[in-house]
C-alpha positions as CSV (number, residue, x, y, z in Angstrom):
1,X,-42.7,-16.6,10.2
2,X,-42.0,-17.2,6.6
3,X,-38.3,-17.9,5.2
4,X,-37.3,-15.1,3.1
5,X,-37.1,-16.1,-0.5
6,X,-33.1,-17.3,-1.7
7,X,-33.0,-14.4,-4.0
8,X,-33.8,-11.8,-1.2
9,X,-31.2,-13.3,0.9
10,X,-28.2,-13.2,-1.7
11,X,-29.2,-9.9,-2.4
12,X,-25.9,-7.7,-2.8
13,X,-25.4,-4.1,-1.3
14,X,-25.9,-1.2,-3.3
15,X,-23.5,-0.4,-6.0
16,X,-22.0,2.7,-3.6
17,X,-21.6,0.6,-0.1
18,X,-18.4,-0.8,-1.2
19,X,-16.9,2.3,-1.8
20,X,-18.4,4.4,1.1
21,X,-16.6,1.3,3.3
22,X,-13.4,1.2,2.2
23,X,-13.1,5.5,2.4
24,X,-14.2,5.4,5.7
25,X,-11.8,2.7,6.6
26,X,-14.5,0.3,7.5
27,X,-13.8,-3.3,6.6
28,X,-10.6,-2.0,9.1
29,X,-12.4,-1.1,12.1
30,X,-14.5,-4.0,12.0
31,X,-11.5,-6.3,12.2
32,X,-9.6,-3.9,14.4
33,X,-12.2,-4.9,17.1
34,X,-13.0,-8.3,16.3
35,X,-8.9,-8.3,17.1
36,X,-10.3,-6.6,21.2
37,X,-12.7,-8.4,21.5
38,X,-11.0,-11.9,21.1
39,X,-7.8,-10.4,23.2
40,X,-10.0,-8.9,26.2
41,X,-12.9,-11.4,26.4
42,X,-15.6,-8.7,28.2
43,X,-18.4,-10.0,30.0
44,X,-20.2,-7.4,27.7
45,X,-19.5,-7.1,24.3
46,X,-21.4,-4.8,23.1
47,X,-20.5,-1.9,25.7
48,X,-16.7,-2.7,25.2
49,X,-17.3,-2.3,21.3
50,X,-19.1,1.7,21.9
51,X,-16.3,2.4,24.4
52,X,-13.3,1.2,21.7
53,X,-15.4,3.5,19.2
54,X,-15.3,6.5,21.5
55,X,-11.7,6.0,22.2
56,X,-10.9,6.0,18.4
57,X,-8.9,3.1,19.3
58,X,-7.3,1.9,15.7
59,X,-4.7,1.3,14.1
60,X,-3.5,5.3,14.0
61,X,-3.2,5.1,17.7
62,X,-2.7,1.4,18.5
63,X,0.5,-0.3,18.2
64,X,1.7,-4.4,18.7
65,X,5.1,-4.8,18.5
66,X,6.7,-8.1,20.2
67,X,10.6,-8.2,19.8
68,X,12.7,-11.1,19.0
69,X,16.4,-11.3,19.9
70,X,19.3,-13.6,20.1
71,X,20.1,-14.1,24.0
72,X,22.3,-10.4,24.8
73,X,20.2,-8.2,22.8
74,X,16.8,-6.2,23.7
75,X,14.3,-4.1,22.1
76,X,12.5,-3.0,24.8
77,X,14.5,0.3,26.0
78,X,13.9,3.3,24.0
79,X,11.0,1.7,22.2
80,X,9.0,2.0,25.9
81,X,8.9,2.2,29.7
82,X,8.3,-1.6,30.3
83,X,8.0,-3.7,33.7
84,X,9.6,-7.0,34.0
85,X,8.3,-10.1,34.2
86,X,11.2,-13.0,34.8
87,X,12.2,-13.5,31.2
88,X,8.8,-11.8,29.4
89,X,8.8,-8.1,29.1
90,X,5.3,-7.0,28.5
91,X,3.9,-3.4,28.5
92,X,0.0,-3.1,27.8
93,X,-2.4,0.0,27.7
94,X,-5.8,-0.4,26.3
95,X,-5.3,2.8,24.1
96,X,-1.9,3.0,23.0
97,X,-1.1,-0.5,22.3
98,X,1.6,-3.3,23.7
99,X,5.2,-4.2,23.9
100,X,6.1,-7.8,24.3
101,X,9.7,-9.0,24.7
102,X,11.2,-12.1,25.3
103,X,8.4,-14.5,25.0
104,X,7.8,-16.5,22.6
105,X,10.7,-18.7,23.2
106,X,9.2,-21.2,20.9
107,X,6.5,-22.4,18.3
108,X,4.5,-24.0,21.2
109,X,4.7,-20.3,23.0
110,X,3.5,-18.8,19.8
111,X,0.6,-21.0,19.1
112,X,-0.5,-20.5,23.1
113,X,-0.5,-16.3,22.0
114,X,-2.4,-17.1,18.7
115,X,-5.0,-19.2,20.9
116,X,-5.6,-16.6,23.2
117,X,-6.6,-14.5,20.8
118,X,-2.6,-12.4,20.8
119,X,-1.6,-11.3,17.2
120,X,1.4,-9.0,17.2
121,X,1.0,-6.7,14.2
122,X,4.6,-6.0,13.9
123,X,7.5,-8.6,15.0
124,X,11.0,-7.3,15.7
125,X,14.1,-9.9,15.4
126,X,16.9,-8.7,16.4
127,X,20.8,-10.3,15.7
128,X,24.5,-10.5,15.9
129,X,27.3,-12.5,15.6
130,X,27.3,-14.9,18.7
131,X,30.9,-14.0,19.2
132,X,29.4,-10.5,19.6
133,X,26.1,-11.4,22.2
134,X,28.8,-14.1,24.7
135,X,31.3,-11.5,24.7
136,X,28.1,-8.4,25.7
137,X,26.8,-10.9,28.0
138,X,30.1,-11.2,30.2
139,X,30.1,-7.5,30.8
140,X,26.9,-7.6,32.4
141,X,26.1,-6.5,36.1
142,X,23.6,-7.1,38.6
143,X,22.7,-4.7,41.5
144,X,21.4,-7.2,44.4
145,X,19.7,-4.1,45.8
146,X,17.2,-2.7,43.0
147,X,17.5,-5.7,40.4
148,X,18.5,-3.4,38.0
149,X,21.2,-4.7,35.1
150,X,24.1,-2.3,34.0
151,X,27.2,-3.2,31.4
152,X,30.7,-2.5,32.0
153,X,31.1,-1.1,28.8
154,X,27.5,0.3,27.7
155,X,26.1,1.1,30.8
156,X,28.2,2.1,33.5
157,X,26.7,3.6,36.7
158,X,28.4,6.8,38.0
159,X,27.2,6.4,41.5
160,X,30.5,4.6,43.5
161,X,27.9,2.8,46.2
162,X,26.4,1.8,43.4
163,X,28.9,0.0,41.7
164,X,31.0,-1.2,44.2
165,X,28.0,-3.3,45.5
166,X,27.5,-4.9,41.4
167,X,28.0,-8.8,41.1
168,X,28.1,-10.8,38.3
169,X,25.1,-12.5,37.7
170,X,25.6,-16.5,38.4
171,X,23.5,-17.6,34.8
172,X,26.0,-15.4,32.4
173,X,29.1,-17.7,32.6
174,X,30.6,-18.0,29.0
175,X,28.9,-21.4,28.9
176,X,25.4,-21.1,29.8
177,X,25.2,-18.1,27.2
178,X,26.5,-20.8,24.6
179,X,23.9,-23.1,25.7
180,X,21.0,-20.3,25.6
181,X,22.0,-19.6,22.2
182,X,22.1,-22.9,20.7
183,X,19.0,-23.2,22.0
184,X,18.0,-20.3,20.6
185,X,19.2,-21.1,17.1
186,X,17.4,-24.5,17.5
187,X,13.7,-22.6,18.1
188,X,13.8,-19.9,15.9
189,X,13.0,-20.9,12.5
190,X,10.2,-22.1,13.6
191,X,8.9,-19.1,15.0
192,X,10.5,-16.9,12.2
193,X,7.9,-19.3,10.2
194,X,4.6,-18.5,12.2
195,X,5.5,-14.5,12.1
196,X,7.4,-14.2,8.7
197,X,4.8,-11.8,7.3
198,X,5.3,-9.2,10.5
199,X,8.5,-10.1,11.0
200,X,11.5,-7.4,10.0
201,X,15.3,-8.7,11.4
202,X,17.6,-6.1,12.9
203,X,21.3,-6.0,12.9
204,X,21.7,-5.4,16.4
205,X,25.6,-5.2,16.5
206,X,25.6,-1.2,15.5
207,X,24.9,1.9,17.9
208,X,21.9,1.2,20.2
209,X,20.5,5.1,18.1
210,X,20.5,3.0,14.8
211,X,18.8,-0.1,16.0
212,X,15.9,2.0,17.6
213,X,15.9,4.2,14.8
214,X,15.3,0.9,12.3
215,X,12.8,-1.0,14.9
216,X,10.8,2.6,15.3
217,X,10.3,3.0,11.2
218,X,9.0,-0.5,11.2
219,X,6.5,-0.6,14.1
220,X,5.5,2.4,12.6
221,X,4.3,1.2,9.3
222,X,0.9,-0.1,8.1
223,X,0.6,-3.4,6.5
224,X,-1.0,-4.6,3.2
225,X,-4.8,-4.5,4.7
226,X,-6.7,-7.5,4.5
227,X,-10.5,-5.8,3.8
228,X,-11.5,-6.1,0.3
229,X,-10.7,-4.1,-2.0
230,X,-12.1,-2.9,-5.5
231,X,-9.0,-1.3,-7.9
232,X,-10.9,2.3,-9.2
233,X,-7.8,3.7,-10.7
234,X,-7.3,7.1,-12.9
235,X,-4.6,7.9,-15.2
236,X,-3.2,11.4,-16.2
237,X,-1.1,12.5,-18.5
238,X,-0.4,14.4,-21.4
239,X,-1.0,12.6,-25.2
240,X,2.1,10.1,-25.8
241,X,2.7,9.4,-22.4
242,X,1.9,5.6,-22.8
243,X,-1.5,5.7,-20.5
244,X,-3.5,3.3,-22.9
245,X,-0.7,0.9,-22.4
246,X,-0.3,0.7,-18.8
247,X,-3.8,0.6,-18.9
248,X,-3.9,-2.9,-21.2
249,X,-1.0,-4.5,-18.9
250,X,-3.0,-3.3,-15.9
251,X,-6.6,-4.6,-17.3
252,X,-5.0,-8.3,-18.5
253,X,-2.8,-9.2,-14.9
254,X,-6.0,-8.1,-12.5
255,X,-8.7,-8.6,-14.8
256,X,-9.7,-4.9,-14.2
257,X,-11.9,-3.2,-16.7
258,X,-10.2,-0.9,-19.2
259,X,-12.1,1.9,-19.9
260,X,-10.7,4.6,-22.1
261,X,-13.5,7.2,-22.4
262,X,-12.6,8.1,-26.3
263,X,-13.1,4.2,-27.3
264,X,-16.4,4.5,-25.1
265,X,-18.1,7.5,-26.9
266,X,-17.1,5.8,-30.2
267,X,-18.6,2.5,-29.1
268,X,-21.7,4.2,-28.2
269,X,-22.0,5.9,-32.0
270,X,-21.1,2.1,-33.6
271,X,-23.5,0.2,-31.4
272,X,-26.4,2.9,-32.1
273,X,-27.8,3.4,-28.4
274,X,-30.0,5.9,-27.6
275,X,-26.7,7.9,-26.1
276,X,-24.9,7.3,-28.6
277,X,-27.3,8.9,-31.4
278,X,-26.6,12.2,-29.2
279,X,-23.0,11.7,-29.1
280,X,-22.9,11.0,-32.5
281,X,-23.5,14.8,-34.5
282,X,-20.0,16.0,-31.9
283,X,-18.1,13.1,-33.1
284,X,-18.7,13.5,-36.9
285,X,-18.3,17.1,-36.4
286,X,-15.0,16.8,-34.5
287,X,-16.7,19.0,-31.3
288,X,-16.1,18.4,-27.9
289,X,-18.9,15.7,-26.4
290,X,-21.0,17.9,-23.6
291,X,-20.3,17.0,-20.3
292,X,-23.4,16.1,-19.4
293,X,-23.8,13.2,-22.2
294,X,-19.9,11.8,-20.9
295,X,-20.8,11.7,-17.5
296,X,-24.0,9.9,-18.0
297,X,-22.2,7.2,-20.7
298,X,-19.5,7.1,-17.7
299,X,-21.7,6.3,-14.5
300,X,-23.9,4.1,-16.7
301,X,-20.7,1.9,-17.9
302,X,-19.2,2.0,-14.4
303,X,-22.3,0.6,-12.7
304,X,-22.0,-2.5,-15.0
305,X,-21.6,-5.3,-12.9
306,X,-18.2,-6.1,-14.2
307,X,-17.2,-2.6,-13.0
308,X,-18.7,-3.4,-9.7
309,X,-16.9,-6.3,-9.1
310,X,-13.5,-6.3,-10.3
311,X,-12.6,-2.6,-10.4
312,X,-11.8,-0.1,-13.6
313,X,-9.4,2.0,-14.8
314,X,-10.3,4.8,-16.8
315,X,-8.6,7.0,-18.5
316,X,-9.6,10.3,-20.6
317,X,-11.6,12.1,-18.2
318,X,-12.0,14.1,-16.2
319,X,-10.3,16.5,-18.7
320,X,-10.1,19.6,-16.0
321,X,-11.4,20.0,-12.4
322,X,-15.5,20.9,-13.6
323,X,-15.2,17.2,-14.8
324,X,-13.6,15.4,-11.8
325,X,-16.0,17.3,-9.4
326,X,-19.2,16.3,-11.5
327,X,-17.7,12.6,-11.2
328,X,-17.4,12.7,-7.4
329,X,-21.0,14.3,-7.1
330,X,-21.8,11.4,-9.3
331,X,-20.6,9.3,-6.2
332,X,-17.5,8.3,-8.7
333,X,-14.4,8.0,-6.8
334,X,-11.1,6.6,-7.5
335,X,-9.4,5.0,-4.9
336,X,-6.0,5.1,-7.2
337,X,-4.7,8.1,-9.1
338,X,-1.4,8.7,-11.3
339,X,-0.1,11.4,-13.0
340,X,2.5,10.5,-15.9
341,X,4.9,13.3,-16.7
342,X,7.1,13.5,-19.7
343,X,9.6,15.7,-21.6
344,X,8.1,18.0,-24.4
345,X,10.5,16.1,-26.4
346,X,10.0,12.7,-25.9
347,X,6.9,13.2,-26.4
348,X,7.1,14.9,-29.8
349,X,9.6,12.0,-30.5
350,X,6.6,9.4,-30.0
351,X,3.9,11.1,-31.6
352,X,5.4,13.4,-34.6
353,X,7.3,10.0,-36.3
354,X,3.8,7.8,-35.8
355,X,2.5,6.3,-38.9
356,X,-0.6,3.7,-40.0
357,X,0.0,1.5,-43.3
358,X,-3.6,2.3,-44.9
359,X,-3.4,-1.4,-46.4
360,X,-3.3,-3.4,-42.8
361,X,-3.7,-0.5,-40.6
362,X,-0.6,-2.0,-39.0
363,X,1.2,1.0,-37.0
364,X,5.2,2.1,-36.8
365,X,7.5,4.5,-35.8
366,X,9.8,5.9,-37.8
367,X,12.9,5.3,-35.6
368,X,11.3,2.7,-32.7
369,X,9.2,0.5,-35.4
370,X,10.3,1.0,-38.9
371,X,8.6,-0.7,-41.7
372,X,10.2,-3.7,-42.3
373,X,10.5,-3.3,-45.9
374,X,10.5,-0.3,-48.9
375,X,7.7,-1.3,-50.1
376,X,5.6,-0.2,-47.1
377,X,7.5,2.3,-45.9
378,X,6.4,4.1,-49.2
379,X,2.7,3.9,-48.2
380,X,3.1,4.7,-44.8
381,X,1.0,8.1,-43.9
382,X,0.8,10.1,-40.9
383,X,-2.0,10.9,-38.7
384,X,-3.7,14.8,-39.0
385,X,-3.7,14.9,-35.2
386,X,0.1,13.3,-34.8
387,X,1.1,17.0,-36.5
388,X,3.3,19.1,-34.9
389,X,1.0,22.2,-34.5
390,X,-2.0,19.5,-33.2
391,X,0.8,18.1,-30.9
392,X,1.4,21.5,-29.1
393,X,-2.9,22.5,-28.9
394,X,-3.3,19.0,-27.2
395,X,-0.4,19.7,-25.1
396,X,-1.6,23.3,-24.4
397,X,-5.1,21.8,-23.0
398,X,-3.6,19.3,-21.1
399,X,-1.0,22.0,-19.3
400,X,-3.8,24.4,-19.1
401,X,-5.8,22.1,-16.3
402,X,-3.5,19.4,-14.8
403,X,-1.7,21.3,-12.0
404,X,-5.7,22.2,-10.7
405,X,-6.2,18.4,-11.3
406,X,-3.4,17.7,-9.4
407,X,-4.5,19.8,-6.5
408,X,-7.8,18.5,-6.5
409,X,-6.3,14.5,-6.6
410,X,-3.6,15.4,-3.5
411,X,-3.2,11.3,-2.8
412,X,-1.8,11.1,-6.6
413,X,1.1,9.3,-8.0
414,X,3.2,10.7,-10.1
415,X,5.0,8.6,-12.6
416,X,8.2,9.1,-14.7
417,X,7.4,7.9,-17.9
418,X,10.4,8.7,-19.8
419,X,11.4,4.9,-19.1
420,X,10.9,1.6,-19.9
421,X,7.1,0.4,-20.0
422,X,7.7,-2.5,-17.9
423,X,9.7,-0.4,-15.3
424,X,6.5,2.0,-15.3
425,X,4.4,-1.1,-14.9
426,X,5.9,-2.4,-11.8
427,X,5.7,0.8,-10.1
428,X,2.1,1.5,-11.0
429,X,1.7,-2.3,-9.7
430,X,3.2,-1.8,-6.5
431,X,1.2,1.7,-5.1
432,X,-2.1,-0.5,-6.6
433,X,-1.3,-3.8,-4.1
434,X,-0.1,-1.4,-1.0
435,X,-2.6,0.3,1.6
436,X,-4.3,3.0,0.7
437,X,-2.7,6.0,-0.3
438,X,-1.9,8.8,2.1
439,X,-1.2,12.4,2.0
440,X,2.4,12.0,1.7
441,X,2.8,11.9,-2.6
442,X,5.5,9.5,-3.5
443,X,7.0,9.7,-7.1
444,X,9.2,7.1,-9.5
């Protein structure tokens, strides 16, 4: 049989592959069970991967946790029901995940887990003063009978037999504690080095509620996932609200595409396209652009190839929920979407005090950027649209659809951005680097 030519095999995927993997989660799964299959090793691969599909067996319902202590703490009660092993707690079921405590002791340990295929997803480290642990260690018990562990002062027994019969375990003198926890000390960092990125420390010297409270938040969160990802990000908000701004610092750190869907129809009139000759009677006119013409200048710029491959952010439409739906039928979707609010009067403040020198068609602000000298300052002139009456019709169309466009976008963000541009930045930064968004809306 014939090679297939070079170019057939390069050939990339489809423009909406990408997006239909990362919705559905995906480039997840697929690692999710490359993870089971390196752990469990089956004689047959292929039937353990359709069973881990029918169990829905991800990370929703699958949790790795392995705890890390200074000798005289322990993560394992409350977090599970465990069965010891010597000094290894482990608790393992196929569908719900695994507990591991105790072990590793050391970076050779932790490289024999990583060999075998072992990743915990979430490492718990758990401290206090040693002062603290020698002094919890020398109130522990033993019952010879059962095996089982009790504290004179945490964990009392109320059955009499049961603790007159206690002894004092032989290894918990005051000095082999000492000894455990220099040795302790002495292997840590290097494991602290192999799990730093899963790893969250927990001061253990508090109520036993509070350190399971903290260990449970943690086990329970998602990390940064590894799949690739494409930035497809919306912004909302009313005029003034500095959209085209985060926009430019967003487009120059990630290299994103900046699309602002006024500049595009305007580009499309300058550059004389076939499009643009039909945009170009609404613009001279001052009349709304159908619809249909946007959304075809849209889905045509967005399927560029440098949309494709590093991601857009757009901004200027969809203008009301019609729009937003005709995007997503146009298989459109953003995987980020923000909603900037602001005060009626900041944002007269920004806009009604704009003004262009018609010389350099340099731009100022009456009280933020003030012409630098009389001479300008006399030729400054005002925008028709920076008005006060156009202020408040801009404002009445935005007001008029964004609470349906907020119900139709329920993973938004919503952003203060009466603040400090940078501030807005970092936040609009940090929900674009974490998972994907969930139901739960979170706000600056």
């Amino acid at each position: 049989m014939a090679e297939a030519p070079m170019e057939d095999q390069a050939r990339p995927w489809p423009p909406p592959a990408g997006a239909y993997a990362e919705e559905r989660g995906l480039f997840q799964l697929l690692q999710n069970m490359l993870e089971e299959l390196l752990i469990h090793k089956p004689d047959d691969p292929i039937e353990f991967m359709i069973n881990h599909l029918k169990q829905n067996n991800d990370d929703e319902n699958s949790q790795r946790a392995l705890g890390q202590s200074d000798p005289g703490t322990s993560v394992k009660r409350g977090l599970h029901q465990t069965t010891s092993m010597s000094n290894t707690v482990l608790w393992r079921d196929q569908n719900e995940g695994w507990i591991l405590e105790g072990f590793p002791e050391n970076q050779e340990q932790a490289w024999m887990l990583q060999s075998s295929g072992i990743f915990p997803r979430h490492v718990v480290m758990l401290y206090a003063p040693d002062t603290v642990l020698i002094e919890r260690s020398g109130g522990k018990r033993l019952d010879p009978l059962t095996q089982e562990v009790f504290h004179t002062t945490f964990d009392w027994p109320s059955d009499p037999l049961v603790q007159e019969r206690l002894v004092k375990p032989e290894d918990l003198s005051e000095q082999e504690v000492s000894k455990n926890l220099l040795e302790y000390h002495r292997n840590f960092p290097d494991i602290f080095h192999i799990y730093q990125k899963v790893l969250k420390s927990i001061n253990a010297d508090q109520p036993s509620v509070d350190v399971l409270s903290q260990a449970l938040a943690f086990v329970q969160t998602r990390h940064r996932s590894a799949a690739p990802f494409t930035p497809r990000i919306l912004f909302f908000g009313p005029p003034g609200s500095g959209k085209s701004l985060q926009a430019e610092l967003i487009a120059q750190k990630y290299d994103v595409v900046n699309i602002c869907c006024g500049q595009l129809l305007k580009e499309a009139v300058a550059d004389n396209t076939k499009l643009g000759e039909l945009v170009k009677p609404y613009i001279d006119n001052g009349y709304p652009v159908p619809d249909n013409l946007v959304l075809k200048l849209l889905t045509e710029r967005l399927s560029a190839l440098d949309c494709l491959t590093n991601g857009w952010v757009l901004s200027g439409f969809p203008r009301d929920v019609k729009q937003a739906e005709q995007l997503q039928k146009a298989q459109i979707n953003a995987n980020r979407v923000f909603f900037f609010n602001l005060p009626y009067e900041s944002i007269m403040e920004r806009l009604s005090q704009r003004r262009t020198d018609p010389v350099t068609g340099e731009r100022y602000h009456t009280t933020l950027r003030p012409a630098p000298t009389p001479e300008i300052q006399a030729r400054l002139r005002q925008n028709p649209k920076d008005e006060q009456g156009n202020i408040e019709k801009r404002l009445n169309i935005y007001y008029s659809h964004v609470k349906a466009l907020e119900d139709f976008y329920q993973d938004a963000f919503y952003v203060n951005a009466d603040q400090d541009p940078f501030v807005i930045f970092e936040f609009i930064e940090s929900c674009i680097i974490k998972p994907l968004p969930c139901k739960n809306i979170r706000s600056l």
